[in-house]
Every structure is written in C-alpha cells, then in structure tokens.
N, C-alpha and C positions, 0 to 999 in steps of 0.2 A: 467091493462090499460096502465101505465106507457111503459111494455115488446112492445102493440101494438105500442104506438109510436113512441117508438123507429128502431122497423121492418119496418113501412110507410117512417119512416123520410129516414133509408138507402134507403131503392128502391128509394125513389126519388133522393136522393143524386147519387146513381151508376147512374140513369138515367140522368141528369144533367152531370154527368163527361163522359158519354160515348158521350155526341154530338159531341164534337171537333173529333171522330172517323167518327160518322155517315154522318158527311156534306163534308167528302174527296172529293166524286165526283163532289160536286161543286165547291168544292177550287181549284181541280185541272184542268177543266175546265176554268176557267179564268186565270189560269196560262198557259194555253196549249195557250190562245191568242195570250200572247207575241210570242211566238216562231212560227204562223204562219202568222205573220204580220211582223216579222223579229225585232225583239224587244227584242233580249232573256234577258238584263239587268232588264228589267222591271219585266219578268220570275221570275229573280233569285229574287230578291230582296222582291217580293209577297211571295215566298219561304220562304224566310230568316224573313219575319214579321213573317207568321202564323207560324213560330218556336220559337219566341219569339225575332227576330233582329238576329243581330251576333255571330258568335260565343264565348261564356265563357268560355272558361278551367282555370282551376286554375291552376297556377303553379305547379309544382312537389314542394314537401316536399325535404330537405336536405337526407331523408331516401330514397327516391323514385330515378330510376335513371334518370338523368337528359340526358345524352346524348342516345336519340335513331332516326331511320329514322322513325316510324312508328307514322302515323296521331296521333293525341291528340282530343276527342270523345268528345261532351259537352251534357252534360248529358240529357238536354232537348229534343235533338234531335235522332229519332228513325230512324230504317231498311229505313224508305221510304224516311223520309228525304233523309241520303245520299244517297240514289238512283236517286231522283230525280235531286237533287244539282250536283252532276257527271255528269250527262246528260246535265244539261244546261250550266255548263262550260265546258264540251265540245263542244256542238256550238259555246260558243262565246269563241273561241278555245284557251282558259287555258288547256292543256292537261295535266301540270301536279298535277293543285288545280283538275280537274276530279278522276284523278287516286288517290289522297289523299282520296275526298269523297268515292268513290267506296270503299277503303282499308278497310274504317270504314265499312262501307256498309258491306263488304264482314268480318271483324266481328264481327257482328251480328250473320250472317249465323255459321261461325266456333263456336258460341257459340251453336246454335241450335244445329250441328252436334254433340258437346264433348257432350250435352249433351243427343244426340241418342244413341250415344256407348256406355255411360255410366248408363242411365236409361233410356229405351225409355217409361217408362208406367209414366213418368214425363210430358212428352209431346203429349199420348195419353188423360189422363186426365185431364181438364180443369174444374175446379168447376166453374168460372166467367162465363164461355161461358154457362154452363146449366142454371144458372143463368139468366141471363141478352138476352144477344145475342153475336153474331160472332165477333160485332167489336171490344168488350171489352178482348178478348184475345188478349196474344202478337203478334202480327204481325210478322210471323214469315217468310213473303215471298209465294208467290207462287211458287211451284215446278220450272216453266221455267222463271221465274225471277232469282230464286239462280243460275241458269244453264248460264244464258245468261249476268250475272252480270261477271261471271267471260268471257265472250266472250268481253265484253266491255273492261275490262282489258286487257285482251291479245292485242287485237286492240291498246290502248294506249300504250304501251310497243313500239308497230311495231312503231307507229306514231312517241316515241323518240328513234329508232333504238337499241331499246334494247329485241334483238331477244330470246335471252336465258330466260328472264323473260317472255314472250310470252308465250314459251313451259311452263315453270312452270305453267302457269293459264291454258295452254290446259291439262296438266296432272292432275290439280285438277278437274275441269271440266267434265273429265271421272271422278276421284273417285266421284263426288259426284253426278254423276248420280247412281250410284251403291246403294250409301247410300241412295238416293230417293226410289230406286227401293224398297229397305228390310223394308224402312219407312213407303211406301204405303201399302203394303202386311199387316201390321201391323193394320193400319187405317181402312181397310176392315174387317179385323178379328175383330175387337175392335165396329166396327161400327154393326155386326151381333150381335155379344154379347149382346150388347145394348138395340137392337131392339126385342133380344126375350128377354130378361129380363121385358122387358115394352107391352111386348105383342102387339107390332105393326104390324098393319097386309102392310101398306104402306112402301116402303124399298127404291122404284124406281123412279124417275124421271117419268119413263109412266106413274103411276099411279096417277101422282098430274092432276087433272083436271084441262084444259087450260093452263096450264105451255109449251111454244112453244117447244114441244118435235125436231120441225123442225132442231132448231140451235145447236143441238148435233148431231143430224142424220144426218148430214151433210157429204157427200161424201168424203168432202176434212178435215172434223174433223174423221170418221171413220175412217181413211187409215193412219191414225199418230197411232205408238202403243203404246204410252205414249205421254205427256204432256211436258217434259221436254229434248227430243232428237230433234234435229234441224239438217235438212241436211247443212244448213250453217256451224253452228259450227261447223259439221266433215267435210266439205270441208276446212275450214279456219287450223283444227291439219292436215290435209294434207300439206297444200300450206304450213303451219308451218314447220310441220317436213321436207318438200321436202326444203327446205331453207336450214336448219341445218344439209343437208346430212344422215338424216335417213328414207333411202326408205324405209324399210319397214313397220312403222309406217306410214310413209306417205301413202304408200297402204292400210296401212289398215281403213284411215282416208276416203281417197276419195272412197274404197267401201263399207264402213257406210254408204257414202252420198248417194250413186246411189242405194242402198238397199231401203234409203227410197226416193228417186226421181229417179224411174229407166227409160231408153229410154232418158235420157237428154244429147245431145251429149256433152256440154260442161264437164260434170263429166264422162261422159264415156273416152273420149281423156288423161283427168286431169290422172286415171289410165292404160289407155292403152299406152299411151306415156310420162310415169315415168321412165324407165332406159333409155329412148331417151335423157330426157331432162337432168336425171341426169348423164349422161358421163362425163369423164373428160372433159372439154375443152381446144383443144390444142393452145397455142397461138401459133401467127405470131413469127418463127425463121429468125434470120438473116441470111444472107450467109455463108458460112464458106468456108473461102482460104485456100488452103492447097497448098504449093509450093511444085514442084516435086522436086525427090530426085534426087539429082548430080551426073551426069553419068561419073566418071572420065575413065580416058584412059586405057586401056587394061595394064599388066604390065605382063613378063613373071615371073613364078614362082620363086623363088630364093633360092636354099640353103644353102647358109650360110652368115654372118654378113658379112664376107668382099665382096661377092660378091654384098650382099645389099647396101654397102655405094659405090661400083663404078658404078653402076645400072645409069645410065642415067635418072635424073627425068626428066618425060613428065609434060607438061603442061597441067592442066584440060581441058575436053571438056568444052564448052560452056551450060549454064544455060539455061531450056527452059523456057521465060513466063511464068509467075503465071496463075491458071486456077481456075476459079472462080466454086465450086463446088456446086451447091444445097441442101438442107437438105430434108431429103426423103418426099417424096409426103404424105403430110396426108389426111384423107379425108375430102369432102369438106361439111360446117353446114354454109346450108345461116344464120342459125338465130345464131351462136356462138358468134356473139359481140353484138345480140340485149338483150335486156333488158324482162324476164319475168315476167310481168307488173301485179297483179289482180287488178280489178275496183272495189270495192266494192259501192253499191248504196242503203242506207238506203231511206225507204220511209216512209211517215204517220206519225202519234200517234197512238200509243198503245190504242186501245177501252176501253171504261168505262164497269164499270160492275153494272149494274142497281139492282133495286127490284122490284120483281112484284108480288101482294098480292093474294094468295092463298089460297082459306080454305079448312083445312083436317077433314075427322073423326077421332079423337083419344077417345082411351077411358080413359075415366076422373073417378077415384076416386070414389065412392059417396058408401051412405048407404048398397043400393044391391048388393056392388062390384065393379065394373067398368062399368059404363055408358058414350056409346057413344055422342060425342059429336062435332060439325063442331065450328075450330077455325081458326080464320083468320090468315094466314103467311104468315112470307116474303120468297122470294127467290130468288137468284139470275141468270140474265139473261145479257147474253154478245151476242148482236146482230149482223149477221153478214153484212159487206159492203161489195160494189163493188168498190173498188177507181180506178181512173184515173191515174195513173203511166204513168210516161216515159216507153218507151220501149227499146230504146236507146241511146247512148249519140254519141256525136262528138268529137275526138282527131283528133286535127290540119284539122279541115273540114272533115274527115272521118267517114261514119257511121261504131258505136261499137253496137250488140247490146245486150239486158240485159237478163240474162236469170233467171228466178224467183227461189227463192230457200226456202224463209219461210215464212209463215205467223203465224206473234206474232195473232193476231185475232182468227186463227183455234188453236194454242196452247193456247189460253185459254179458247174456248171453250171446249176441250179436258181436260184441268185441271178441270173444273167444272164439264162433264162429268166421270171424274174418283172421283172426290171427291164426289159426290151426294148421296152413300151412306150412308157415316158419314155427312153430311148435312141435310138429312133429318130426320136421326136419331136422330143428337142432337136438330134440330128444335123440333121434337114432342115432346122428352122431356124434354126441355126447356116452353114449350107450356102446357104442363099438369103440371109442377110447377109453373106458374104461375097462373093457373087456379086453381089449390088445395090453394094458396097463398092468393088469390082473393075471393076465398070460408071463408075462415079460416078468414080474415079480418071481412068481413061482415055477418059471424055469430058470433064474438066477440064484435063489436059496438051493432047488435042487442041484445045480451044477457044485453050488459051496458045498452041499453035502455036510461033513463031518467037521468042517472048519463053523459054520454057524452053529452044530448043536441043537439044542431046544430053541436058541433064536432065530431061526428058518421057519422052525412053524409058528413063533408067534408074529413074525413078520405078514408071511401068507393070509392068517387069522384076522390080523390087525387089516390090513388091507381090504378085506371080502367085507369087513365091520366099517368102516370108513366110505370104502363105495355103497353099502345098500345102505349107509345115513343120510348120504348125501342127496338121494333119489327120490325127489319129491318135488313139485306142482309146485310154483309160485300161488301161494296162497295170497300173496298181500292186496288191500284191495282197499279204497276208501271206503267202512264199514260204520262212518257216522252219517252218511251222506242219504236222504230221503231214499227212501224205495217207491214211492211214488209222488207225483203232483197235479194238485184238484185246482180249480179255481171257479171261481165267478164273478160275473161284473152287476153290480147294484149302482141304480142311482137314489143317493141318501141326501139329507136335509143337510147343510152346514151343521156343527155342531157334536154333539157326546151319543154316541150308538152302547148295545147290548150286545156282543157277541156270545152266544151258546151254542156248545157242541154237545151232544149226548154222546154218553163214552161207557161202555157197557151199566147202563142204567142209573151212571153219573152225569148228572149235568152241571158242565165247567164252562166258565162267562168268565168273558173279559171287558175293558169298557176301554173303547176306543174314539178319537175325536176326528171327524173329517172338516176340510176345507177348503177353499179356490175352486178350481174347474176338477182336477184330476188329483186322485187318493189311493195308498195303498197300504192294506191292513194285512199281514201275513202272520200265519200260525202253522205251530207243530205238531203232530200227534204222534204218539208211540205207545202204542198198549192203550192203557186208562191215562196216560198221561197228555196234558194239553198244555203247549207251554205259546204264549203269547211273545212274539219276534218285533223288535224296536225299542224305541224309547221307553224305560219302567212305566208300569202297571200292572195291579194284581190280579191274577189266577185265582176267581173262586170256584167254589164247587160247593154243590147238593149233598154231598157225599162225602165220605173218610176220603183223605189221600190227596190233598192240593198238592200240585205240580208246581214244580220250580215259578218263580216270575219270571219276566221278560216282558215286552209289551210292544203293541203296533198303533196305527193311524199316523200315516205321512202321508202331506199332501206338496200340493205344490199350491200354493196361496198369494192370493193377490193380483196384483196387474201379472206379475210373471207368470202367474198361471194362462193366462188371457192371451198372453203373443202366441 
C-alpha cells in the first residue's frame, strides 16, 4: 500500500510541475499584446516575471574565468526564454542585450547539437515524454526555430556593422541544417521502431480521425521540402557573401533561394546580375597634366671637344602650353555611386500551436493479450491565416514593392507535418502506459478493499485527474518570431532616405541613412504597429498610436565595402 502511494503521489507531483510547461500558449498570448499595441516594455517585463524577475547569475568563483565576451545564463531561464527575450529587445531596439539573449539561446542549441555528435540515442530516447506527455521533455527548439535563431543573429551583427560576424552565423546556419537533416532521418527510423514494437497499426496523421488533415496538405506546406530551409535565409548568405566579395558562395546562396521560390524576378535578377554588380568599381580620376617635351634647336653634329666648346650656343625654342590630358574613357555604371540597399520587411507573430483532442484505438494490455481500446489524445494543430501585409513600402515618396519570401506559419506546419510520425508514436505509447498505470492502480486499492477505506477511492480519482491533466500537445513554440518575410532590393543615393509604410490608413516613416557599396535597412510590422530594427531612430506617424523606436540603415562603407 505504502509502494501505491507513493506511485499516485509522483504522477500527481510530475503533473502539477508540468503546468508552468502546458499554459505557454497563454502566457505567450498576452505577451504577443504588448508588442501589437506597441508596448514591448510591458512584453518584456511579463517575460521577465513568468521567469522568475531578473536575471541571477552568480558571480564567477576565483577558479572560474572571470574575463570573457560571452553572455552569463541564469539558470532559471530556458531555450524559449532567450528566444523570446532577443526578440523583444529587439524591437525596443537594444540590439546588442538582443544578440546577448539570442547567444544564450543559441547555447542551448550547440548543447543539443554536441550532444547529437556525440550520442544521438540520448536524445532519441526520452523516458519523461512516455511518461507524462511532450511538454515535460527538454525543449529542445523546433527544427526552424534553431535555423532562423541563427538568421536573427546574422541580422544583428549587419544592424552593428559587423559583417564578418554575419557570415559566421550564415555558415553555421548551413551546418546545422545538415545536422537537422541526419537528426530527423534518425527520428523516423526510431519512431517505426517504436510503433512495431507496440504493435500500432496508426503511424499517420490520415489516419487520426477528424484531425484537420487540411493544414498539412496544404499546397504552400507541401512544396517546402523540409521545415527548416527558408528561401529568406539563403537569399540573406547571398546578399551576405555578395557584401564580402564572395561570389560564388553568394551564387550559390541566391540559387537555393529561387530553387525554392522559383519565377520570382527579384531572386532571379539577385543571380543573373551577380558579376554585374560585383565588378570593380572605378572611381572618378582626375585629370592628368602632362607638359610637352621641349623642343630645343636643331644643333649640327660635332666631333670633337674643341669644336664643341666654340659651337655657337642657340637659344631654346619656345615652350608649347601645357595640355590638359584626359584619363581613358571608362565605362559608363549609372548605378556605380548608388548604394545597394536590401529592405527587409518582417511581418505578424509567429502562430500558436494548439491541441485538439483525438481518440485512437490502441491496443491495451489485458488478460487475453492485447485488447483494443479508444483513448482520448491530444495533438497538436497550427492553423493556417490569411494576414493583411503591406505590399509595399515608400522611400522618399516612391513606391518600393515587397516581394514575399517566407512564411514561419507554412514552416511550421511542415515541422509538425515531418515530426507526426514520432508524435504519434510516442502519443500511443504514452497512452497505453498510462492506461496499464490506471489498470494497476485500481486493481491494487480494490484488492486492499476494506484496509484503504474512502482512501482507495480517492486514490483511483486522484489518478484518472492527474492522467487526463497531463494530456496535452506541446504547445511551446517561439511566438515572437516573424510569421512572415518581405523584402526588396533598392539602389539609393549615399545619404538620409524616408521610409513609409501605410498601416491601416496610418502612415509611419522612419529616416534611415545609407552608405558604401551595400546597405541594409530592416523593419517590423504587427498590427498598426511599425517598429524600425537597428541603431535608434524615431517612429513617426500620421496617425494616433507611434510604435515603439528602434531604428535601421547599416551599411558597409568605405574601401571595405569595395573589396
């Protein structure tokens, strides 16, 4: 008796610690407010409670080294945290408390990765998640979260003109789509395993009854061939590498992208007009004077020294005018002093990832063998929208216009669409242990009979309340992260630009400055709100209701721009 309740008292306990997992979607929901009513202080700071306040770190120990660049972690706070936290102080454009949070952020991930290299069957098996459910494993990121985490980095880098650190995050960025790839491969094999070990005859997403098979089937979720490749981010290691003078990486950036966004002339141009853009550029020479050579006077020939000293010296001809000589024709590049500008245009929040309750047949345990049985699950469902985006913006009164390039929305339903066979595999058998759990309980209290009393059935009760709390969909999802990205490429004069977006019959301008060969001006939208990404600068508007600052125009300037 003692053994049972000690088994009820944990389940309830694991269920009880797993809420603060399962209530994500609404904590982050009211944090998504601030940031579309233009509030992000209020964001962060909701953030910063449901983490416990501020951040702790302890000091370094005299042992420990005390001088390094790299953020300092506090221990309370997980993967989502600083993902989130990165994000919100980048709108309210601290860009480089962003890139701090993100760093952490980003290791986590490098923890996951050492330890895929090093045992991946550590991270295929999960005893909590059969257990309990999905939330209570480590949060390890979704696929296009780790992906796009480092895309946000490289972005922050450009914002404080530190291009080389840029490339760094675009070359991790590829490896660890690589390391995704060999990951998932893994997850599929691990997840069939599974499913015939337990004898499941369900494996697929079609076969859950009423589960909206719609928002996977989705034309623009089919046509993505993983979860974690974004025609942005290989257009963005393009316009990168084409910065740093490496076309042919930069080739091979912009035809990733148009591989997977193909017929879009802006990425078609971005490759066809790569050794146009990247020529030398020759500058403006000045003139060059070259005085003619002095024509002295004819003298006849002379053979010997004395005849030379009674030689009659002539006086010089006359000196013609200097003549002012041109330096040769080069050819002529209307756009070689203009500025190649990208616009990058984040829009939306990142979609929520719901639950919606399912029942399967599995076969359950019993006397005869295995006895079919309908149990109720959760699973998770990412719905898809239509949002209202700008289509274009205005520089200096000019229409620019946007040309669409990802949707975080269709990458995650794509992610849930590749993960759903280990989803539903751990679901069942998550589901048939808690059912054999649930069995085992309440033929234990009934055998105690009259020695438990009333505490047999509150045992039974407690247990049936404890399993259906704990049955629920990993809602967690990075929920401040773009739901879509626009861009466009301008070539602009040296100098101070207008940026204007009209935002439901508000129009919000920001003033941004370009320079050198290559520039990059990036901004946020959400709702009405318009927030300007880089170094300060203010957010006005036509209209009630200025959005936070923040502010862009980064280039790369100078001779360095030039190599």
């Amino acid at each position: 008796m003692n053994n049972l309740k000690v088994l009820v008292l944990a389940v309830i306990g694991l269920a009880v610690s797993g809420c603060a997992n399962m209530n994500y979607n609404s904590k982050l929901t009211n944090i998504s407010t601030g940031i579309l009513t233009g509030n992000v202080k209020a964001s962060l700071d909701m953030l910063e409670e449901s983490a416990g306040g501020p951040d702790k770190v302890a000091a370094p120990s005299d042992k420990e080294e005390k001088n390094t660049d790299k953020p300092k972690a506090d221990s309370r706070k997980d993967l989502l945290f600083h993902m989130e936290a990165g994000q919100l102080k980048r709108l309210a454009g601290n860009t480089a408390g962003s890139t701090d949070s993100w760093l952490l952020a980003d290791g986590f991930i490098k923890t996951w990765e050492d330890d895929l290299k090093r045992d991946p069957s550590k991270l295929l098996g999960d005893i909590a998640s059969l257990t309990l459910n999905d939330t209570m494993r480590t949060y390890e990121g979704r696929d296009y979260e780790k992906v796009m985490l480092n895309v946000g980095l490289a972005l922050n880098h450009i914002a404080q003109n530190d291009w080389d650190k840029a490339r760094v995050e675009i070359r991790k960025m590829h490896e660890r789509q690589a390391l995704i790839a060999d990951y998932q491969a893994k997850v599929i094999e691990k997840a069939k395993e599974d499913a015939e070990g337990k004898k499941l005859k369900v494996t697929s997403f079609k076969e859950l009854g009423g589960y909206p098979i719609e928002t996977l089937e989705d034309p623009e979720v089919q046509k993505l061939a993983n979860s974690y490749e974004s025609s942005f981010g290989h257009y963005l290691a393009g316009y990168v590498y084409e910065s740093l003078g490496d076309t042919s990486l930069a080739a091979a950036g912009y035809r990733k992208a148009a591989e997977m966004m193909p017929n879009v002339p802006l990425i078609e141009a971005a490759l066809r007009d790569l050794d146009r853009r990247t020529a030398p550029r020759v500058a403006p020479q000045a003139p060059v004077v070259t005085p003619p050579k002095a024509q002295a006077g004819k003298r006849p020939p002379l053979r010997n020294d004395r005849a030379r000293r009674n030689q009659v010296q002539q006086p010089p001809a006359p000196v013609a005018p200097a003549v002012e000589v041109s330096a040769p024709a080069a050819p002529v590049d209307n756009n070689s002093l203009l500025v190649d500008t990208l616009i990058i245009a984040e829009m939306g929040l990142a979609p929520a990832v719901e639950t919606q309750k399912i029942a399967l047949l599995l076969p359950i345990p019993c006397r005869n063998g295995l006895c079919p049985q309908m149990i109720a699950l959760s699973w998770p469902v990412v719905r898809p929208v239509t949002p209202a985006y700008p289509t274009s913006v205005k520089i200096n009164a000019q229409d620019v216009p946007l040309t669409f390039m990802t949707s975080i929305n269709a990458m995650s339903r794509r992610a849930i669409y590749d993960e759903m066979p280990a989803i539903v595999a751990r679901t069942s058998i998550r589901a048939i242990t808690k059912v054999v759990a649930q069995q085992a309980v309440d033929e234990s209290t009934s055998r105690a009979g009259a020695a438990l009393g009333p505490f047999g059935s509150l045992i039974s009760i407690a247990t049936k309340v404890a399993v259906a709390a704990t049955e629920v969909a990993d809602e967690r999802t990075w929920r401040t992260l773009p739901d879509s990205y626009y861009i466009a490429r301008a070539m602009l004069p040296p100098g101070k630009h207008t940026m204007s977006v009209n935002l439901g019959g508000i129009t919000r301008q920001y003033e941004f400055t370009v320079a050198g060969k290559y520039a990059v001006t990036s901004m946020r939208v959400t709702g009405n709100q318009l927030y300007a990404l880089s170094p300060a600068t203010t957010v006005t508007s036509s209209g009630a209701g200025i959005g936070q600052s923040g502010v862009t125009a980064v280039a790369r300037t100078g001779l360095e721009a030039l190599k």
